[in-house]
N, CA and C atoms as a LAMMPS dump frame, in Angstrom:
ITEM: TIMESTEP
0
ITEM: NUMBER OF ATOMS
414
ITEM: BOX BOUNDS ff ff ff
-5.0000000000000000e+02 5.0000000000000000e+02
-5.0000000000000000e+02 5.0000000000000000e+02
-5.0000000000000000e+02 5.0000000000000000e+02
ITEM: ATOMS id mol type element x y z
1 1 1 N 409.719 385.933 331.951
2 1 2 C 408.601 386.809 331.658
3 1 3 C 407.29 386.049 331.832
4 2 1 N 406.559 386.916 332.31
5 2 2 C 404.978 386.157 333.026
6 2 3 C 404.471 386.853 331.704
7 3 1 N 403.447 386.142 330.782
8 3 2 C 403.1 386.148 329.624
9 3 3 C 401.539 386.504 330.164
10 4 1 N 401.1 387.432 330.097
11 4 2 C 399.004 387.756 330.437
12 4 3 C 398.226 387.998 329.481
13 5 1 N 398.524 388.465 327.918
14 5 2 C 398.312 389.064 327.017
15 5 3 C 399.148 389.144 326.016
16 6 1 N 399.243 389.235 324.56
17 6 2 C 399.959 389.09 323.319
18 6 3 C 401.129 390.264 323.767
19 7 1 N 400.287 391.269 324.137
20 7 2 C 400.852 392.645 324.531
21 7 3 C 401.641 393.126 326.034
22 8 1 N 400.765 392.15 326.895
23 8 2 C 401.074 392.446 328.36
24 8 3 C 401.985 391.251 328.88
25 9 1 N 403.245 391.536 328.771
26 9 2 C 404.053 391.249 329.406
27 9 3 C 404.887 391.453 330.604
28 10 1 N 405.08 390.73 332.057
29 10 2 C 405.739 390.709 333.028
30 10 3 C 407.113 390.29 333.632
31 11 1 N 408.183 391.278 334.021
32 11 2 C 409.434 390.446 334.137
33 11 3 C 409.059 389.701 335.355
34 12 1 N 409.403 388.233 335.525
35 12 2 C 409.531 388.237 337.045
36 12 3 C 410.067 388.521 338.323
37 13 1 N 410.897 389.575 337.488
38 13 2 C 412.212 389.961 338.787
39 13 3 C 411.539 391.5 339.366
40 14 1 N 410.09 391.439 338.886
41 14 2 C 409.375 391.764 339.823
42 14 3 C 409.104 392.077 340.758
43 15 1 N 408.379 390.425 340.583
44 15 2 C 407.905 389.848 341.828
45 15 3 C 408.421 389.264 343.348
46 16 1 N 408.15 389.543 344.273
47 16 2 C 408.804 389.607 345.453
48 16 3 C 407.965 388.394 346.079
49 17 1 N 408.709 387.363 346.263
50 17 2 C 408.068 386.087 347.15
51 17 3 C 408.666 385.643 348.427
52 18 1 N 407.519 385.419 349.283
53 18 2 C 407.811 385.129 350.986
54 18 3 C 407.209 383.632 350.738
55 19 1 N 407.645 383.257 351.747
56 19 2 C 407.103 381.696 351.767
57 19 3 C 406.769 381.596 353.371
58 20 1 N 405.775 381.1 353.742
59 20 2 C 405.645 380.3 355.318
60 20 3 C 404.926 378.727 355.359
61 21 1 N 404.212 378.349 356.467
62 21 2 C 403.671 377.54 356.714
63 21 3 C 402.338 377.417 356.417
64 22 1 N 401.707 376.423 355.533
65 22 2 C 400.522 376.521 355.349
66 22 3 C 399.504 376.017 356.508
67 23 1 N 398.457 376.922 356.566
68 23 2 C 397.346 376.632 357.431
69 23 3 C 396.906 375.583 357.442
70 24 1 N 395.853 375.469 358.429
71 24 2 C 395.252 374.077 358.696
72 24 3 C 395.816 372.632 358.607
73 25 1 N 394.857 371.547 358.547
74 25 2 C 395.217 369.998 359.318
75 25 3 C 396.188 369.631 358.345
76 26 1 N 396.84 368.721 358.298
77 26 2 C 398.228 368.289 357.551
78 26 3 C 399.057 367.512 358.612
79 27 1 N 399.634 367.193 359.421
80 27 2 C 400.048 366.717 360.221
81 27 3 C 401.868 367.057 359.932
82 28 1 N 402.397 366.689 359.982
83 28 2 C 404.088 366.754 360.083
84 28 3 C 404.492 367.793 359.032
85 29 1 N 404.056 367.113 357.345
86 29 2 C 404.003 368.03 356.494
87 29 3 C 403.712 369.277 356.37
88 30 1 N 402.714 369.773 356.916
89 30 2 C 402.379 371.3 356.932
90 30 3 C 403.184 371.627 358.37
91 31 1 N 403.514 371.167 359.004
92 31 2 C 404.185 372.011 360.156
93 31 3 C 405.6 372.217 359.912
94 32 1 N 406.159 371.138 358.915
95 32 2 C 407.689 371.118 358.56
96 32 3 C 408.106 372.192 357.397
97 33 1 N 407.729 372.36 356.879
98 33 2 C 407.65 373.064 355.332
99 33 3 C 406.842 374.202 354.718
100 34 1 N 407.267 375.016 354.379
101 34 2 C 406.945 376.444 354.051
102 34 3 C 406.712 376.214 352.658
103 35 1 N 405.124 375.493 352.601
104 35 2 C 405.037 375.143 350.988
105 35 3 C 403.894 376.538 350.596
106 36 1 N 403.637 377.482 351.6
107 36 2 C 402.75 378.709 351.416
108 36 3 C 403.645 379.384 350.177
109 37 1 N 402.785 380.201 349.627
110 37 2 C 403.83 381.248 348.885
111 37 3 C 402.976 382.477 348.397
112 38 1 N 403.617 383.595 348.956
113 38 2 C 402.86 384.613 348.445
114 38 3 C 403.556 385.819 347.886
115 39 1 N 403.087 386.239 347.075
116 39 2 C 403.764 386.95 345.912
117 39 3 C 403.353 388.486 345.913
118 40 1 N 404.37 389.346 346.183
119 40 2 C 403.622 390.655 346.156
120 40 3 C 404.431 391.502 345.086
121 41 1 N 403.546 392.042 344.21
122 41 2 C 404.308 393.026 343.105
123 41 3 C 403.724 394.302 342.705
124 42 1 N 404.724 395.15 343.035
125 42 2 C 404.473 396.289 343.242
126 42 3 C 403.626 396.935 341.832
127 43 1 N 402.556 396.719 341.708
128 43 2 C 401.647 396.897 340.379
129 43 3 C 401.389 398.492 340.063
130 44 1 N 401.448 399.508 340.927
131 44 2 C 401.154 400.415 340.74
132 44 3 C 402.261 401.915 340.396
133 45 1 N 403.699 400.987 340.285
134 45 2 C 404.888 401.909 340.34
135 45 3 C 405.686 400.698 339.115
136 46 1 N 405.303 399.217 338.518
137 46 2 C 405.248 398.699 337.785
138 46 3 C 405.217 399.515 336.336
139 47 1 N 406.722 399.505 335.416
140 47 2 C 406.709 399.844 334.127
141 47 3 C 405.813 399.027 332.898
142 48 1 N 405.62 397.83 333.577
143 48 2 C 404.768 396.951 332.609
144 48 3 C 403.401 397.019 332.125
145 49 1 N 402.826 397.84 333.342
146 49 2 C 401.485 397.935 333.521
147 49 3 C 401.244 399.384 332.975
148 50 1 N 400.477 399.366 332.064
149 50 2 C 399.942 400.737 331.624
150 50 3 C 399.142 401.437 332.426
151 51 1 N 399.389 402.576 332.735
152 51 2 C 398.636 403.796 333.272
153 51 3 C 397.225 403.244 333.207
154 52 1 N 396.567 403.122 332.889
155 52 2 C 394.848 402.798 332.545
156 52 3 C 394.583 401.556 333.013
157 53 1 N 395.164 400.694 333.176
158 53 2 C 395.34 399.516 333.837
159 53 3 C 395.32 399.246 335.043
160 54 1 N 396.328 400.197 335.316
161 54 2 C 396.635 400.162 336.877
162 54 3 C 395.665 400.724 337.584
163 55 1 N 395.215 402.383 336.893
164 55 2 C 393.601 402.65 337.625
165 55 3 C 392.379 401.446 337.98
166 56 1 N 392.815 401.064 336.642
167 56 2 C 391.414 399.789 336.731
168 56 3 C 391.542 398.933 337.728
169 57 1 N 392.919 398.483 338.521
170 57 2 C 392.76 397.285 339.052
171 57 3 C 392.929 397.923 340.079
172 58 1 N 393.289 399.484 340.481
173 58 2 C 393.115 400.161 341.551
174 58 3 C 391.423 400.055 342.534
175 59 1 N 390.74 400.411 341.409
176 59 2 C 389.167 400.569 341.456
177 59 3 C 388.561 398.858 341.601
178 60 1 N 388.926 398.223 340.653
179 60 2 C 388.63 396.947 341.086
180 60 3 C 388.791 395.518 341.74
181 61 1 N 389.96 396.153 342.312
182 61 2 C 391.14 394.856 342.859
183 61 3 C 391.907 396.014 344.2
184 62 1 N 391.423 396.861 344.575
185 62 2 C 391.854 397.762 345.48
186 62 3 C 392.138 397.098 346.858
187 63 1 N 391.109 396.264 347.316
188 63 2 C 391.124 395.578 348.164
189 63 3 C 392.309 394.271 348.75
190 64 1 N 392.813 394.568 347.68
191 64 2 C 393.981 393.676 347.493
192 64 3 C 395.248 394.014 347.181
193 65 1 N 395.269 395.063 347.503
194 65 2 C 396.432 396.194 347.119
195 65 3 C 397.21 396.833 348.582
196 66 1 N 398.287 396.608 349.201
197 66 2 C 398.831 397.472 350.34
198 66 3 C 398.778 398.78 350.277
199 67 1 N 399.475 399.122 351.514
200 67 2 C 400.017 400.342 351.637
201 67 3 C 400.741 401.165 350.746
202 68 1 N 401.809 399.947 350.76
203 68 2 C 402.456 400.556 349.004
204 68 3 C 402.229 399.935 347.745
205 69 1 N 400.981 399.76 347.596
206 69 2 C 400.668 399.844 346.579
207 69 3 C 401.033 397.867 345.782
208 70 1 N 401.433 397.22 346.644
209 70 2 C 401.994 396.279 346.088
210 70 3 C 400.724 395.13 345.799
211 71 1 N 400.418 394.204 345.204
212 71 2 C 399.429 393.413 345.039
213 71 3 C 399.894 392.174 345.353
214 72 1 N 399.033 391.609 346.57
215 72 2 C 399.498 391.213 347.092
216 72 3 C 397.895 389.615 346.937
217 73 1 N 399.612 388.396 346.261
218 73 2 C 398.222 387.345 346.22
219 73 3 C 398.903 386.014 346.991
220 74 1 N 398.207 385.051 347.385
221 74 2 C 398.943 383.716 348.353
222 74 3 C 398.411 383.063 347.722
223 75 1 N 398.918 381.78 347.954
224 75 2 C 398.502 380.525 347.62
225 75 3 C 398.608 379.598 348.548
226 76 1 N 398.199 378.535 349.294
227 76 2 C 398.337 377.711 350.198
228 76 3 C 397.65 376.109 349.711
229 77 1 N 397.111 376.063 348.464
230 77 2 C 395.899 375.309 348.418
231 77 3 C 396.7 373.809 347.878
232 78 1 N 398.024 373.503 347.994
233 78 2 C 399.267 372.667 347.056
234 78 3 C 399.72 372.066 348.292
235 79 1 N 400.447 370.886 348.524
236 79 2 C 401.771 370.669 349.595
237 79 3 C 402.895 371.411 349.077
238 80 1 N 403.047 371.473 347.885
239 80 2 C 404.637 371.675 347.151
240 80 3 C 404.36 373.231 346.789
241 81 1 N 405.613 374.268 347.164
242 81 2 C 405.758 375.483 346.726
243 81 3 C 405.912 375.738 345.594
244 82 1 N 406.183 374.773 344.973
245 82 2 C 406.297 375.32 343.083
246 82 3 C 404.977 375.247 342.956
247 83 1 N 404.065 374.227 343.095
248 83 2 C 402.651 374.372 342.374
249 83 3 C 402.025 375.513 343.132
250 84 1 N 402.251 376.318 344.434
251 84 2 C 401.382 377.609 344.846
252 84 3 C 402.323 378.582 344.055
253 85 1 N 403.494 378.902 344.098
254 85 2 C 403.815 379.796 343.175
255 85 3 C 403.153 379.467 341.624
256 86 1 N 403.159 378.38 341.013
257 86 2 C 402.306 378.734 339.892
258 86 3 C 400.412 379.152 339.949
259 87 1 N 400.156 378.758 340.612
260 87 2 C 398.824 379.293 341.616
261 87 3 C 398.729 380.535 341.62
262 88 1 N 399.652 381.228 342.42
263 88 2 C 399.765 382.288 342.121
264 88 3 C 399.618 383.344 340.824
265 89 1 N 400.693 382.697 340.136
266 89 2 C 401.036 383.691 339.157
267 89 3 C 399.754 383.565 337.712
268 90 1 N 399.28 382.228 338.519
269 90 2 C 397.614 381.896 337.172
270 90 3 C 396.624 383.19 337.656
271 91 1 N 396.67 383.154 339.313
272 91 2 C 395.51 384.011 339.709
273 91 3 C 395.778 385.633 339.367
274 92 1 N 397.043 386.023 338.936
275 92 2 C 397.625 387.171 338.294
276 92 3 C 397.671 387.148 337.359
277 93 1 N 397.603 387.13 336.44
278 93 2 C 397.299 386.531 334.975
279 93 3 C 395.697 386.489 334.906
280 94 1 N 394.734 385.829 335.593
281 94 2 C 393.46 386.154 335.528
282 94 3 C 392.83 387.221 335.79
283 95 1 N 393.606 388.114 337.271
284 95 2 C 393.267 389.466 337.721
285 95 3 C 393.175 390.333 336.129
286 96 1 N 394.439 390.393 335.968
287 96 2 C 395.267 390.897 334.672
288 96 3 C 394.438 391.006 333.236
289 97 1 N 393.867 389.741 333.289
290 97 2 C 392.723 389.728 331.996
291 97 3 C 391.521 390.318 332.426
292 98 1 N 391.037 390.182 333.357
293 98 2 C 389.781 390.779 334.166
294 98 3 C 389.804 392.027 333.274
295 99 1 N 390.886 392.839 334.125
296 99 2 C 390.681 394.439 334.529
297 99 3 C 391.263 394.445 332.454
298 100 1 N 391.919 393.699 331.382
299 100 2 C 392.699 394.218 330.237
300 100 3 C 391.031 394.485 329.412
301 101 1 N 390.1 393.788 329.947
302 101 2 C 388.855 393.756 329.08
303 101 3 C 388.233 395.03 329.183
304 102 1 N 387.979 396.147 328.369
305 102 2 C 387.54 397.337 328.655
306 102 3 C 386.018 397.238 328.719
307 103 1 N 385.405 397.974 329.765
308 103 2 C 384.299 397.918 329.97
309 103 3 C 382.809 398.034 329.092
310 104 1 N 382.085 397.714 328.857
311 104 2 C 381.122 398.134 327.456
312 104 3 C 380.696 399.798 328.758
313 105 1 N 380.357 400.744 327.597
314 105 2 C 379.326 401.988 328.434
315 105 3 C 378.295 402.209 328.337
316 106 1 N 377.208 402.241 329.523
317 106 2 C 375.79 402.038 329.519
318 106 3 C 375.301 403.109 329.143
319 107 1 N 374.543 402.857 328.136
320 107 2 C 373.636 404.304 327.278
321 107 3 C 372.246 403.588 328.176
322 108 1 N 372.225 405.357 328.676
323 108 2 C 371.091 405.365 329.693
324 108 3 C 369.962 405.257 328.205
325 109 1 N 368.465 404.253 328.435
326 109 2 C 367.498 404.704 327.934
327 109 3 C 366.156 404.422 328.581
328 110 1 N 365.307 405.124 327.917
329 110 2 C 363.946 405.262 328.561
330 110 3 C 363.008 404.258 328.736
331 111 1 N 361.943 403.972 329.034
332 111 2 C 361.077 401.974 329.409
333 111 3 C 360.314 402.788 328.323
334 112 1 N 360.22 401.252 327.555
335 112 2 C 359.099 401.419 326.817
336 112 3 C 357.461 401.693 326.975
337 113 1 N 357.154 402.58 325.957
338 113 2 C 355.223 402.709 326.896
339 113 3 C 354.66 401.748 327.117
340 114 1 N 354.737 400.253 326.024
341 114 2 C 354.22 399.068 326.832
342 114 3 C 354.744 398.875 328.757
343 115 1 N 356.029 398.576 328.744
344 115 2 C 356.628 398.641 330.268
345 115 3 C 356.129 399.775 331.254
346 116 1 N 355.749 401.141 330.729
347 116 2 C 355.431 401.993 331.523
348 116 3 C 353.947 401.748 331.884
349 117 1 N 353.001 401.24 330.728
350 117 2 C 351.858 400.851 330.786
351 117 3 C 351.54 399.282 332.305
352 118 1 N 352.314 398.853 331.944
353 118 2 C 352.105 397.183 332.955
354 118 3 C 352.651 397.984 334.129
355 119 1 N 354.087 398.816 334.673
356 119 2 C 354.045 399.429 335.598
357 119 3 C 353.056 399.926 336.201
358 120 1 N 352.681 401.26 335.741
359 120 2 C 351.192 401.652 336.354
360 120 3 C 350.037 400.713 336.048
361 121 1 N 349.768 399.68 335.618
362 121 2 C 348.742 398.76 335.695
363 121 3 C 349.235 397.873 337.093
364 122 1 N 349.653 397.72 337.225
365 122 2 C 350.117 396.864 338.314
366 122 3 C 350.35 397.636 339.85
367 123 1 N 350.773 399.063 339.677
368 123 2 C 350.352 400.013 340.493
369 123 3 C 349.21 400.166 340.734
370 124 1 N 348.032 400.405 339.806
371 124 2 C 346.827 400.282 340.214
372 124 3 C 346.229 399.332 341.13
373 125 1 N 346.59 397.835 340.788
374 125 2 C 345.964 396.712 341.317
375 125 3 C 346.558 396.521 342.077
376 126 1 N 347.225 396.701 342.845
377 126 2 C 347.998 397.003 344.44
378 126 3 C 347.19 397.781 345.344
379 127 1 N 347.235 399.096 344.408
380 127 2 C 346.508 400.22 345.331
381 127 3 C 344.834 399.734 345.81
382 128 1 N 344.072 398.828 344.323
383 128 2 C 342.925 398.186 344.821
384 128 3 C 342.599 396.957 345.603
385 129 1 N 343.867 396.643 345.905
386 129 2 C 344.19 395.311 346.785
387 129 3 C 344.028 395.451 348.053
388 130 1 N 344.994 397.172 348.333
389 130 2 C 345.306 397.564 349.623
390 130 3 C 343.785 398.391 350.141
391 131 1 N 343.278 399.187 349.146
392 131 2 C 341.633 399.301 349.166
393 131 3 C 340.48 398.615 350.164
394 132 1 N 340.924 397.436 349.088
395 132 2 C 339.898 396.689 349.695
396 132 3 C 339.988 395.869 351.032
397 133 1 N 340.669 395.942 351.689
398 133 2 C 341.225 395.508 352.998
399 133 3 C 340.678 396.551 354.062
400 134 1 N 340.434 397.748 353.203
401 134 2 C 340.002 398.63 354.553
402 134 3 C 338.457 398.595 354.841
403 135 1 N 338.103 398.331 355.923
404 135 2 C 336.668 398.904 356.451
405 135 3 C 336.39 400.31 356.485
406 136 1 N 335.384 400.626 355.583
407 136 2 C 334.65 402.088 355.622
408 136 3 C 333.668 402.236 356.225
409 137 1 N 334.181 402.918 357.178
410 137 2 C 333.429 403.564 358.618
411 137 3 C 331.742 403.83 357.601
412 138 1 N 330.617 402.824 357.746
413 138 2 C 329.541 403.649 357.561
414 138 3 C 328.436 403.636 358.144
């Protein structure tokens, strides 16, 4: 169980992991060994994940979400596949806390008359800035 929250708990039998070759310079090592690892779990058909949750990381993590719906994260940044699979499963676990924090809601309010006052004061002295730049035909 992938532990994200007191409350939010993950089985890992989940999670679905591919492994390949990690990118860039490395010489023998990165061309020999499939120390990549990327983890895709189907988050949105997921019993673990509460309904309200899953919207959230729909809306805010969408971009990172397939076709079916699976969430889909890599790791490459390790030589060794155990430390990108734990890579992984930290950067899921952080997604996870992101989206568990409920949003504060913005109570629209009005500028104060001081603020409305320096607004149009400062509107003014623009408009006499731009004024005075012009030549009057006389």
């Amino acid at each position: 169980m992938l532990r994200v929250t007191n409350r939010l708990l993950i089985p890992r039998s989940e999670f679905r992991w591919t492994y390949s070759r990690s990118s860039g310079p490395g010489g023998q090592n990165v061309n020999k060994v499939n120390s990549k690892a990327t983890m895709h779990w189907p988050a949105m058909i997921s019993k673990s994940l509460p309904v309200e949750l899953r919207m959230r990381l729909r809306h805010e993590f969408g971009n990172r979400l397939n076709n079916e719906g699976e969430l889909v994260i890599a790791s490459d940044e390790h030589r060794d596949q155990k430390q990108n699979i734990l890579a992984c499963e930290q950067r899921l676990v952080q997604i996870l806390r992101t989206i568990s924090i409920p949003q504060k809601v913005r109570r629209p309010t009005k500028p104060s008359k001081a603020s409305n006052a320096r607004r149009l004061q400062e509107k003014k002295h623009r408009a006499n800035i731009r004024n005075s730049r012009r030549i009057d035909p006389q």
